[in-house]
C-alpha positions in Angstrom: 3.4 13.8 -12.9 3.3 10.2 -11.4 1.0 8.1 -13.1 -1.6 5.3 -11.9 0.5 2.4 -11.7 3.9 4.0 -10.0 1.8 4.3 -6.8 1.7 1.0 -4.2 -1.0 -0.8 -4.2 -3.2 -0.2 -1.5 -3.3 -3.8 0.3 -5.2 -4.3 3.4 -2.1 -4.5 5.4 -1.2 -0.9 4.0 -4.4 0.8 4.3 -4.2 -0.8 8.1 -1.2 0.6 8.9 -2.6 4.4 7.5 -5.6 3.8 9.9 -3.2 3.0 12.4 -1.6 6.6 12.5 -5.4 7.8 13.6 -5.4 5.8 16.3 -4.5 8.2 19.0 -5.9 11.3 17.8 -9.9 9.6 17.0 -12.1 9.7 20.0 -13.4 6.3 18.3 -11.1 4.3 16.3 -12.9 1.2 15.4 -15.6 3.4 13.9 -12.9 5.2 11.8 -12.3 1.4 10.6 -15.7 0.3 10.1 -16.1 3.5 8.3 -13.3 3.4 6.0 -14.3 -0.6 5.1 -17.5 0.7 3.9 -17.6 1.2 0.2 -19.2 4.6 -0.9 -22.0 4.5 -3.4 -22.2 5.0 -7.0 -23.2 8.5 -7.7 -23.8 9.6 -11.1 -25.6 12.5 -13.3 -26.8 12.7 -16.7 -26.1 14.8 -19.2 -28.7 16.4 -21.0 -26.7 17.3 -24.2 -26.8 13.1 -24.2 -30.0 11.9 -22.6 -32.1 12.4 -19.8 -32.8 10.8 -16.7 -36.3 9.1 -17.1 -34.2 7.0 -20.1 -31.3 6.6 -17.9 -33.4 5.5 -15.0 -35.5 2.9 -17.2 -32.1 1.2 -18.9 -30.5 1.1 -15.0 -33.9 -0.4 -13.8 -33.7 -2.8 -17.1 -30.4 -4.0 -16.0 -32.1 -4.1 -12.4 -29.9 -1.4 -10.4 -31.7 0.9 -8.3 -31.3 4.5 -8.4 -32.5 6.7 -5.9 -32.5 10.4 -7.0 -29.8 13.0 -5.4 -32.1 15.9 -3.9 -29.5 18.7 -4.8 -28.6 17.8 -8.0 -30.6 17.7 -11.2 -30.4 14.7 -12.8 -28.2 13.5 -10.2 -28.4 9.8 -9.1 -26.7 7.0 -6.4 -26.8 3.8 -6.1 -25.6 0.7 -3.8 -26.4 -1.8 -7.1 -23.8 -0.9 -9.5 -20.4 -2.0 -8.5 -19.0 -2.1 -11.4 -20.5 0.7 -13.8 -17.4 1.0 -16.1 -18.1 -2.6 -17.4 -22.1 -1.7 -19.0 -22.8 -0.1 -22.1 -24.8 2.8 -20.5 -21.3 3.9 -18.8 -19.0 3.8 -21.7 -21.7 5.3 -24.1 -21.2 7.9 -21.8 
């Protein structure tokens, strides 16, 4: 198995010539683009062996990121705040 670093790089002149193979078979390319140049939001769920969401809700909040809750999922949260979550204390204690 390949790892993480023996794939390119993807560079915006690579990741524009992948959307450029779409082009003809989209009914609307430039929302394809606009689409794939929006980042996704963060979406996380806590595990209630380890803690629970009204604690996990107040650190986020502490640290002021806004969760909003995931309807399907118990426990389960996203957020448009948190663009970096391997680089807090809540992520890495797991």
């Amino acid at each position: 198995m390949r790892s993480h670093s023996q794939f390119a790089p993807f560079t915006p002149d690579l990741v524009q010539a992948i959307l450029a193979r779409y082009v003809d078979i989209v009914d609307d390319p430039q929302s394809l683009f606009a689409c794939s140049a929006t980042p996704l939001p963060v979406c996380l769920w806590v595990n209630p062996i380890k803690s629970n969401p009204s604690v996990l809700l107040s650190n986020l909040t502490n640290l002021g990121i806004s969760l909003e809750s995931v309807p399907w999922m118990s426990g389960a949260f996203r957020t448009d705040d948190w663009r970096s979550p391997g680089q807090t204390l809540a992520f890495t204690a797991g």
